[in-house]
C-alpha positions in Angstrom: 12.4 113.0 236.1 11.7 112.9 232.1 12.9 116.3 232.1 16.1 116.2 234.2 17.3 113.0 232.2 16.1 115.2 229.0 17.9 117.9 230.1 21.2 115.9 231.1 21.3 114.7 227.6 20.9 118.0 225.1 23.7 119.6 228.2 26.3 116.4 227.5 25.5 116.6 224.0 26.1 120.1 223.5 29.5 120.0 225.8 30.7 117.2 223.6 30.2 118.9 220.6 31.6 122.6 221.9 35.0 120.2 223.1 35.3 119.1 220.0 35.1 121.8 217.9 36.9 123.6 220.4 39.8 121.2 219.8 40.2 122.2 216.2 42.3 125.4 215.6 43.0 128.2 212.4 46.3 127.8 213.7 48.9 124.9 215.3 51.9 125.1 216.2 54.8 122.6 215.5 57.6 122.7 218.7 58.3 119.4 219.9 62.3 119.5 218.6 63.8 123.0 218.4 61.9 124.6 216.3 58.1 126.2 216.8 56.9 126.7 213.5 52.9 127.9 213.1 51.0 126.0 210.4 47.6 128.1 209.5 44.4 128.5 206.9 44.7 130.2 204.6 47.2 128.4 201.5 50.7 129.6 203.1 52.9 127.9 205.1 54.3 129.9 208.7 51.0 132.1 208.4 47.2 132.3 209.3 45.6 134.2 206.6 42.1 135.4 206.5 40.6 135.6 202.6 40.0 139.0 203.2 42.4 141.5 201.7 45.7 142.1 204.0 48.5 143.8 205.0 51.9 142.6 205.0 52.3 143.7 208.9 53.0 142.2 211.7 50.4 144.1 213.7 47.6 143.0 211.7 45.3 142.2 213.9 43.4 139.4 211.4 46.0 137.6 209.9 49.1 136.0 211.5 52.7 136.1 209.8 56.2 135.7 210.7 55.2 132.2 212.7 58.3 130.1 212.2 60.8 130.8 215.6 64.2 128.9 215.8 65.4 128.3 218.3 62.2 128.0 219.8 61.3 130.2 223.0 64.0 133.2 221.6 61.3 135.2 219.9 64.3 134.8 216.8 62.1 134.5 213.6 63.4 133.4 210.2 60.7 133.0 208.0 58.2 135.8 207.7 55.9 133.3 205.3 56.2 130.5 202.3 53.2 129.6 199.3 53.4 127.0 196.6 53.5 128.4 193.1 51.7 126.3 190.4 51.1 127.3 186.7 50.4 125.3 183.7 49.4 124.4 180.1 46.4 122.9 178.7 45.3 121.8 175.8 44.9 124.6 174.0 48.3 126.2 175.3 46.4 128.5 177.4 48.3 129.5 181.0 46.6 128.3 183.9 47.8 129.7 187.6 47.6 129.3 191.0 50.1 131.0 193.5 49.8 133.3 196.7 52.5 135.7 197.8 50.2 137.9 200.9 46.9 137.6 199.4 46.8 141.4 199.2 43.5 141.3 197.0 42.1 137.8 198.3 44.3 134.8 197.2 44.3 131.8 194.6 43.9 129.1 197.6 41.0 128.6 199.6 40.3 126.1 202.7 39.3 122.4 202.6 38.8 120.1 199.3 37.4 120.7 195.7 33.5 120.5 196.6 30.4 120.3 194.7 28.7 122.5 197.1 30.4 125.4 200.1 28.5 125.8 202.7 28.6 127.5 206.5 29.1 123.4 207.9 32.3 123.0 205.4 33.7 126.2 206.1 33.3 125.1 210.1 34.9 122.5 209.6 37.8 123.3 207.2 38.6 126.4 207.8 40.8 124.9 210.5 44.6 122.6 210.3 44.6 119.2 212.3 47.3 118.3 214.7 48.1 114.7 215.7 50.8 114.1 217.9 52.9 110.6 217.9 52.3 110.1 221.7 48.4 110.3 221.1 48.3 107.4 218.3 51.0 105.8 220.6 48.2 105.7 223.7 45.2 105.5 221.2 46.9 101.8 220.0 46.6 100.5 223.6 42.8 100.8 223.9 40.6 97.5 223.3 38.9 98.2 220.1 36.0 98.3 219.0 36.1 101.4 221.5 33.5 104.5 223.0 34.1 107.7 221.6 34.4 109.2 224.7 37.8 107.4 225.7 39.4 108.7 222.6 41.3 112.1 221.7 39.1 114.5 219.9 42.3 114.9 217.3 42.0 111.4 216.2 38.0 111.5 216.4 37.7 114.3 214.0 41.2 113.1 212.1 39.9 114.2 208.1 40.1 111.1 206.9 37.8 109.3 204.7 34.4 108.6 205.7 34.5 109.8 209.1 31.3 109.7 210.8 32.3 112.1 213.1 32.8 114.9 211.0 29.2 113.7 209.3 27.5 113.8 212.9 29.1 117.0 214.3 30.5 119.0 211.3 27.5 117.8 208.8 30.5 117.4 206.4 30.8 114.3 204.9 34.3 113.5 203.6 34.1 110.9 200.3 37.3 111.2 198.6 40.7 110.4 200.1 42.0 113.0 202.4 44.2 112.6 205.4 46.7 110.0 206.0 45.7 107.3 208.0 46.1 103.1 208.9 43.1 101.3 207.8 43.2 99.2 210.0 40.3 96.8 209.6 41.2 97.1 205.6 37.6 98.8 204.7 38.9 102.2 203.1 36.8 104.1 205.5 38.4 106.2 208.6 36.7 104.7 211.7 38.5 105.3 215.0 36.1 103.2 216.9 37.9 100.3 215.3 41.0 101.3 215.6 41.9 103.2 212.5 44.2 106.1 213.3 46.2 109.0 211.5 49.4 108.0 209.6 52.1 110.1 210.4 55.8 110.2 210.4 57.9 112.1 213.3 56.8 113.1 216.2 54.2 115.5 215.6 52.2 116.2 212.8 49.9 119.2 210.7 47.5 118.4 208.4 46.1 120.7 206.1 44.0 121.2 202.7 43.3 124.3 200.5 41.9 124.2 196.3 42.1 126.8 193.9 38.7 126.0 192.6 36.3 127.4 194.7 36.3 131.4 193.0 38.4 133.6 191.0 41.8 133.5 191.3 42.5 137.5 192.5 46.3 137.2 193.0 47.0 136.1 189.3 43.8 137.0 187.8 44.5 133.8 185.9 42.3 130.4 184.9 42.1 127.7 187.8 43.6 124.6 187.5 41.5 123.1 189.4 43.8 120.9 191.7 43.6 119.9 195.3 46.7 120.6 197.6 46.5 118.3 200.9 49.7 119.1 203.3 51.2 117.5 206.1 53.6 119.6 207.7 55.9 117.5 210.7 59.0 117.5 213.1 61.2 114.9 214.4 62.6 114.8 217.6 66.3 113.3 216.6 67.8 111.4 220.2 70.3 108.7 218.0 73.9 109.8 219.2 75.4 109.0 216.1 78.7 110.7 217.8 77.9 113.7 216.2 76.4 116.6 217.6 75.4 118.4 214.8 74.1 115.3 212.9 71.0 115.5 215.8 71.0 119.2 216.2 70.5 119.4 212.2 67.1 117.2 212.1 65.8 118.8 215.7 65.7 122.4 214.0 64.2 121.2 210.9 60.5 121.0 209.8 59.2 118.7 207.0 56.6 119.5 204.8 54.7 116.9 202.2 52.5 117.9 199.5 49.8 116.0 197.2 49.0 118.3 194.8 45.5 116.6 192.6 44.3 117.3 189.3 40.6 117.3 189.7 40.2 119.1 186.1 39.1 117.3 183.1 42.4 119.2 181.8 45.5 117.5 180.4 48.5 120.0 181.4 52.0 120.1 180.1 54.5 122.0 181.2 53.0 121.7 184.6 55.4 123.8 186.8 55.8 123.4 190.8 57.8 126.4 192.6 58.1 127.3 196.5 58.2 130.9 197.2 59.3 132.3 200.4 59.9 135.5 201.8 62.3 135.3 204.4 63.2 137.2 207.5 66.8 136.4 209.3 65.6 138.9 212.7 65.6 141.9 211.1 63.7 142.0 207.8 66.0 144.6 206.1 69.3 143.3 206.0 69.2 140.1 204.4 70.8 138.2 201.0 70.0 135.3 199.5 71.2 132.2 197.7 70.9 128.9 196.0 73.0 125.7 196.0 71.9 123.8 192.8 74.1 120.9 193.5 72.2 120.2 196.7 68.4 121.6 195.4 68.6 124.1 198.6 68.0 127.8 198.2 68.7 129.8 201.7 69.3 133.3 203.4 71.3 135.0 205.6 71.8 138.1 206.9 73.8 140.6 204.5 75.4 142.6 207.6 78.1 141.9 209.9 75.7 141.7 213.2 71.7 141.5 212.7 69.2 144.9 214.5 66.3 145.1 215.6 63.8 146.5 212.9 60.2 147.2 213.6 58.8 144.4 215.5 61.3 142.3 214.4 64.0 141.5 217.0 67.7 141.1 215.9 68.9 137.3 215.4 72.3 138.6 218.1 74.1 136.7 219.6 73.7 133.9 216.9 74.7 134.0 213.6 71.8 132.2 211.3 70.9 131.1 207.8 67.4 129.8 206.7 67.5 126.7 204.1 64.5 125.3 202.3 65.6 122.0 200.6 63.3 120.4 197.8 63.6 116.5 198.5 62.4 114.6 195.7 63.0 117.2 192.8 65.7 118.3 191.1 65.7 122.2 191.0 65.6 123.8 187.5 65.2 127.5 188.1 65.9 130.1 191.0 64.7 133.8 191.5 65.4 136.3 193.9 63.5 139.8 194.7 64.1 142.5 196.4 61.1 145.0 198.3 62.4 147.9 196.7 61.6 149.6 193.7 65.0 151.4 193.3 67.3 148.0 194.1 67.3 144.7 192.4 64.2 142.6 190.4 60.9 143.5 192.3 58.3 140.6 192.7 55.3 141.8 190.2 53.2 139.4 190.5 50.4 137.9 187.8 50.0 134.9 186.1 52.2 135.6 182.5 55.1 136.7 185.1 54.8 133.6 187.3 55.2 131.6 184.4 58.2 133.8 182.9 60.0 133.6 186.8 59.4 130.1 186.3 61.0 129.9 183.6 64.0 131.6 183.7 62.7 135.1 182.7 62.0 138.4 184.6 58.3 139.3 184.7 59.4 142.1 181.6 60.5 138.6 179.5 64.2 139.3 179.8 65.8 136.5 180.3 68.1 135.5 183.9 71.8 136.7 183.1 75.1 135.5 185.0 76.3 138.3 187.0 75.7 141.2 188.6 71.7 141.8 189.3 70.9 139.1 187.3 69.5 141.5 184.7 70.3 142.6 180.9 73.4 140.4 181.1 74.4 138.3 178.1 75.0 134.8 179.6 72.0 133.1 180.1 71.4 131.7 183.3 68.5 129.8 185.2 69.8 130.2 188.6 70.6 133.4 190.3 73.3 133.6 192.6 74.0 130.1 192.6 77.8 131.1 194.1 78.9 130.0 198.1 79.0 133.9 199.4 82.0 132.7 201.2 84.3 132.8 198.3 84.3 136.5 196.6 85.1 135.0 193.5 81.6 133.6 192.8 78.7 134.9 191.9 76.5 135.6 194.9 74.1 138.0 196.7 77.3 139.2 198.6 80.0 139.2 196.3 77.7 141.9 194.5 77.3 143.7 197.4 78.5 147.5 196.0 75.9 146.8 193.3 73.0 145.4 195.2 72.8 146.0 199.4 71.2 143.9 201.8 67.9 144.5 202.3 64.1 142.7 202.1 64.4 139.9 200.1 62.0 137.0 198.6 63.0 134.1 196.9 61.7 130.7 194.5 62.6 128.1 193.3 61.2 125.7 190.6 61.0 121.9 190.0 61.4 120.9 186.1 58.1 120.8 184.1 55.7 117.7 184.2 52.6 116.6 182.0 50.0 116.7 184.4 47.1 114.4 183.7 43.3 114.0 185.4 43.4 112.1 188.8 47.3 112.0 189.0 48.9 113.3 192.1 52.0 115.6 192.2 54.4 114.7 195.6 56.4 117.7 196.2 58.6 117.4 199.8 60.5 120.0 201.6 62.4 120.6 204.6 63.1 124.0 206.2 65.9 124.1 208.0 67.7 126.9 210.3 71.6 126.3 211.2 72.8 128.9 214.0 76.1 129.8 216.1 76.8 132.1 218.0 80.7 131.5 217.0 80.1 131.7 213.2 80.2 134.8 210.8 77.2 136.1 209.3 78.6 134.5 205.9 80.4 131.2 207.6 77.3 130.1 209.3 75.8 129.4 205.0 78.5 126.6 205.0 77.2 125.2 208.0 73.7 125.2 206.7 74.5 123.6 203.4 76.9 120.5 206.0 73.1 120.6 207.1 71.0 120.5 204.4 73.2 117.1 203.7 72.0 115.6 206.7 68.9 116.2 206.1 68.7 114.9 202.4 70.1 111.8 204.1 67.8 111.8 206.6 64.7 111.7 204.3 65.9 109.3 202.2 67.1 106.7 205.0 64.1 107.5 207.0 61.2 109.2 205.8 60.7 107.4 202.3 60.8 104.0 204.9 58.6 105.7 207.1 56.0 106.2 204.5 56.1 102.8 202.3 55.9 100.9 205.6 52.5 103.1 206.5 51.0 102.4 202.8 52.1 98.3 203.2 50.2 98.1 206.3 46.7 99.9 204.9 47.5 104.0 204.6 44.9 106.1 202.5 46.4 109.0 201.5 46.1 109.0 197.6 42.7 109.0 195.7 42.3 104.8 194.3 39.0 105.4 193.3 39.2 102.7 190.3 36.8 103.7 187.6 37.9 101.0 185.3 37.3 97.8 187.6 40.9 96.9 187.2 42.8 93.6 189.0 45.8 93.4 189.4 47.8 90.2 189.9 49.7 88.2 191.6 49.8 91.2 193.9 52.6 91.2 195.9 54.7 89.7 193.2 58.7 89.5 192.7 58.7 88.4 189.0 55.8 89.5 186.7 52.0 91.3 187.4 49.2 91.0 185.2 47.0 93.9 184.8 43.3 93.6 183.5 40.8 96.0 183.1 37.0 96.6 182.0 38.2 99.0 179.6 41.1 99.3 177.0 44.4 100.6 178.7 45.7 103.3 176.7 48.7 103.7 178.7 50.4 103.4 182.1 52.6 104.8 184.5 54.2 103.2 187.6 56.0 105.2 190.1 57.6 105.0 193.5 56.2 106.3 196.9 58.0 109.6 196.1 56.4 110.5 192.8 59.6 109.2 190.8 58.5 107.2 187.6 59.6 104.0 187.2 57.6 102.7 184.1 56.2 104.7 181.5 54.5 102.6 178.3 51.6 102.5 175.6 49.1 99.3 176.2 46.5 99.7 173.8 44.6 96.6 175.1 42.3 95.3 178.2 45.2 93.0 179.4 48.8 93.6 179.5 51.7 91.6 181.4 54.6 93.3 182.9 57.6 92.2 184.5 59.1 93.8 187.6 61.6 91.5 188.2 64.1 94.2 188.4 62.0 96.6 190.5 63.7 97.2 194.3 61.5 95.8 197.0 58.5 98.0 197.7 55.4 99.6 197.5 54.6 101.3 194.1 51.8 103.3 192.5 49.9 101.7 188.9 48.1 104.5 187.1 46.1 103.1 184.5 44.7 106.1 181.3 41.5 105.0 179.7 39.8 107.8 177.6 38.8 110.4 180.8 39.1 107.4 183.2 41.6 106.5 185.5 42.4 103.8 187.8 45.1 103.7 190.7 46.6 100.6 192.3 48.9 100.2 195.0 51.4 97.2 194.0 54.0 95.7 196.3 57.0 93.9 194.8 58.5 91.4 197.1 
């Protein structure tokens, strides 16, 4: 009997542990609104990317591209894959860089958080993305808590969020920094389910994902690490509000949001600390597209250069519908935009190292010559720092089509930058997107742009009326997604307040910064002492973040004005 009972229990154990990790995947897939977009390992966005060398192919048999499909259940792809490009200064003015375009010699980015140690049990663990889905928290808040594990969905058990047990017990990995969003709901800054903690998320379904450029060389730009930590949430909203317009629900249903906390985990104290998206995309058929940006609306896009889309390769042709591909930056303004072309005999090719990235960055080709208005972009003399910045549905402007007897349609990639930052230890960059796809089959392959950018409006709106709510409400009610370690045992008080806060701390202030939910700063100032009062009596109701500089030390407060 010893031994049946024995045996029962290594059999349960073992199936609860194979059902868990089974749960966790190198690759989810976003489709609850129109869209079924693939989030994967790996550093890009719309890929799965092994760290071994690759092929841009869609028959690799490793790595997986091309993983963004709109409408959803068409096999009609526009985006083949996206990457974050970083770069910065330090002290000494030497470049620092961190980027991915295929990872054709092994990447910048690698899985999970910055780590003293990397071993088999991490790489379990984070060589995977987490999906949460709104109708699990919804059915997870109904349960009597404190709960059993075994009445609870894997997703939220092994949610990455601080101090999970979970992860400790099954994964051996335990998690002691901030990492995933979630409600602490019993207030102890740890991530126990069992008490009914659970993942923050806005929208209906949600991705979370983490990747560092620490871990080893950098082999795409052969450049110094900056040593920062990049945790993702990538998310979609099912839109049902008939607003009387049609296309005001159909706009957020085929759009996919994407938040990033980008850490400094250096010791370094960057300046011109750039932020750039790169994205190659595909409208159907990889060889037959243009590109563009709209400054005025911080949206860069593509669309197909010919009058009806083919089938290329693997690639199927985007017919009947007409399409255009928009990635908007939220809570930036946009200060530079590049386009290449994957030809050596047609247009700006994308070389690729670190003194380049910064030049493209910049406003300079990787040669040093700076962005010129007109034609190619190249050897002009008006300088420029956006490249076909024109609506290609007026011939008079400057765009990818209006050039077209210079420059055909073909295989093009595109960036775009956010204006330079200092970029301190412990502070956290927010950088937000939103890839949208607008298509009609009653539109022109150049028309349909104007319907993207009516688009790209909505959206904008969209994320300021409902995600920035979405998120302060989470933080008010206990969210831990940033890293308030406090190393300078630092009170804050009356906290909420509507008039004036006192700030004291075990060590002198040098300086502080406050900023909104979004990253924007709000307060900037020298203190120079261990106390300091400041009053906020003109501050808009809501949650803000108090970063406090002492010497290497930093503290972080959240601060709610009333």
């Amino acid at each position: 009997m010893k031994k049946t009972i024995l045996d029962f229990i290594i059999v349960a154990t073992f199936t609860f542990i194979f059902c868990h990790l089974s749960a966790q995947h190198e690759v989810e897939f976003l489709n609850a609104n129109n869209v079924n977009a693939g989030i994967g390992i790996g550093g890009n966005l719309f890929s799965r990317l092994d760290s071994a060398t690759v092929v841009h192919d869609l028959s690799d048999p490793v790595n997986k591209w091309d993983l963004y499909e709109a409408p959803k259940g068409t096999n009609k792809k526009t985006v083949f894959t996206a990457s974050l490009w970083l770069s910065a200064l330090d002290g000494g003015s030497n470049a620092h860089c961190a980027a991915q375009t295929y990872k054709f010699h092994g990447g910048d980015f690698f899985d999970g958080p910055i780590a003293d140690t990397y071993s088999a049990d991490y790489d379990n663990y984070f060589k995977h993305v987490f999906k949460i889905m709104q109708s699990q928290i919804n059915h997870y808040r109904t349960l009597v808590f404190p709960s059993n594990s075994d009445v609870i969905d894997s997703s939220i058990l092994l949610w990455p969020g601080k101090g999970n047990t979970f992860v400790a017990s099954i994964y051996g990995v335990n998690i002691a920094s901030p990492l995933a969003p979630f409600v602490d709901v019993d207030n102890d800054g740890i991530y126990n389910p069992l008490n009914g903690d659970y993942p923050a998320i806005c929208g209906n379904e949600a991705v979370f994902f983490v990747f560092n450029d620490e871990r080893d060389l950098h082999q795409e730009t052969n450049s110094l690490k900056i040593g920062v930590e990049v945790r993702g949430l990538a998310y979609v909203y099912i839109d049902s509000v008939d607003s009387g317009f049609l296309y005001e629900k159909r706009a957020i249903n085929n759009t996919v949001f994407v938040q990033y906390d980008i850490e400094n985990k250096s010791t370094n104290t960057y300046h011109d600390f750039y932020l750039a998206l790169w994205e190659d995309p595909d409208i159907g058929c990889y060889n037959n597209d243009r590109i563009g940006c709209d400054t005025a609306r911080n949206l860069m896009f593509a669309y197909n250069g010919t009058l009806v889309d083919f089938s290329c390769e693997e690639q199927p042709a985007y017919f009947p519908y007409r399409a255009a591909q928009g990635a908007v930056i939220l809570n930036h303004n946009m200060s530079d935009f590049i386009y290449f072309v994957n030809d050596p005999n047609g247009g700006q090719t994308d070389y690729f190292n670190c003194p380049a990235l910064r030049n493209y960055e910049t406003g300079f080709w990787s040669d040093g010559m700076p962005f010129t208005q007109g034609g190619t972009g190249y050897g002009g003399t008006q300088l420029t720092k956006f490249i076909f910045p024109g609506d290609p549905n007026d011939t008079m402007q400057w765009s990818d089509y209006s050039i077209r007897s210079q420059l055909p349609a073909g295989d093009r990639r595109m960036a775009a930058s956010i204006e330079p930052m200092d970029f301190s230890p412990g502070e956290i960059k927010h950088f937000d997107l939103a890839f949208t796809t607008a298509y009609d089959s009653t539109a022109t392959f150049i028309s349909i742009v104007d319907t993207l950018k009516r688009d790209a409006d909505i959206v904008q709106a969209f994320y300021n009326n409902n995600i920035v709510p979405c998120r302060n409400e989470l933080i008010s009610t206990g969210i831990h997604q940033i890293n308030d370690d406090d190393d300078l045992n630092v009170l804050v008080f009356p906290n909420p307040s509507n008039s004036h806060i006192t700030i004291e701390a075990g060590a002198n202030i040098e300086s502080l910064i406050m900023t909104d939910m979004t990253g924007r700063i709000i307060l900037q100032q020298t203190i120079n002492a261990k106390k300091a009062t400041i009053n906020v009596f003109a501050f808009a109701k809501g949650v803000y973040l108090l970063k406090l500089k002492s010497g290497n030390k930093w503290g972080i407060k959240k601060v709610v004005i009333e």
